[in-house]
N, C-alpha and C positions, 0 to 999 in steps of 0.2 A: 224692900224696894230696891231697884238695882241700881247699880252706880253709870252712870254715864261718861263717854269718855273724854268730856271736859274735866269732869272732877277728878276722874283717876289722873288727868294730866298737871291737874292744877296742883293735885297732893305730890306728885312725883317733880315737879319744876319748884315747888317752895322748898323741896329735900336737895335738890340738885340744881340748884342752879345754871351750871353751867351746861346741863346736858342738853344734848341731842335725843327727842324722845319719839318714837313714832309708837303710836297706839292703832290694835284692828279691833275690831268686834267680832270674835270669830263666828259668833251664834246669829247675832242680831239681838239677843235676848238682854242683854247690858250686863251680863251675868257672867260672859267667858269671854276673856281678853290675851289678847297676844301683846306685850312691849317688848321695844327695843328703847333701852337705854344707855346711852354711851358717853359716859362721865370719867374726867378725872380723877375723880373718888374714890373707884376701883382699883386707881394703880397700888401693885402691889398684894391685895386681897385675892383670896382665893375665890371660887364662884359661890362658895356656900357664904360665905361674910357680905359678898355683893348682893346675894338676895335678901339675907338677911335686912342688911339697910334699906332693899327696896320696899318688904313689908313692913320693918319698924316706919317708913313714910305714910304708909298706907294708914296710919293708926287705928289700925285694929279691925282695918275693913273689911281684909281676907276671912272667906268662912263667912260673912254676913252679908255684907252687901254685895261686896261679890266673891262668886264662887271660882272661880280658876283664872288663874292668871299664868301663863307659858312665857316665859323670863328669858330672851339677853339680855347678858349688861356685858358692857364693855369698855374698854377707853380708849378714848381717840387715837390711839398708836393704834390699837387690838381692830379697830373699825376701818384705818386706812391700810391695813395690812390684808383686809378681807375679809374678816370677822362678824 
């Protein structure tokens, strides 16, 4: 069943509160998503620890409910910088 992108937003805003999160559906299919997330959470992390934490939010959904997710993350400095 695929995931829709209320619930991807809903799992990604209970992890991050404070972020800024914009979600696409690149397919239509609920299946392949584009975010952008841009949390203070990140500061300091490299991009591999960033996604990291975006799929440990995800709780286990990548690979099943849904199949590709194409990941910014960033932090508010890295976002009003151009990011």
């Amino acid at each position: 069943m695929p995931l829709s992108a209320e619930a991807l937003y809903a799992d990604l805003i209970a992890a991050f509160p404070d972020a800024e999160i914009l979600i696409d559906d690149l397919a239509g299919d609920g299946d392949h998503y584009r975010a952008r997330v841009v949390s203070q959470a990140f500061a300091g992390q490299p991009r591999v620890r960033r996604h990291q934490a975006v799929y440990a939010a995800l709780k286990g959904k990548m690979g099943g409910e849904l199949h590709a997710l194409a990941l910014t993350t960033l932090t508010p400095a890295e976002a009003a910088a151009g990011g």
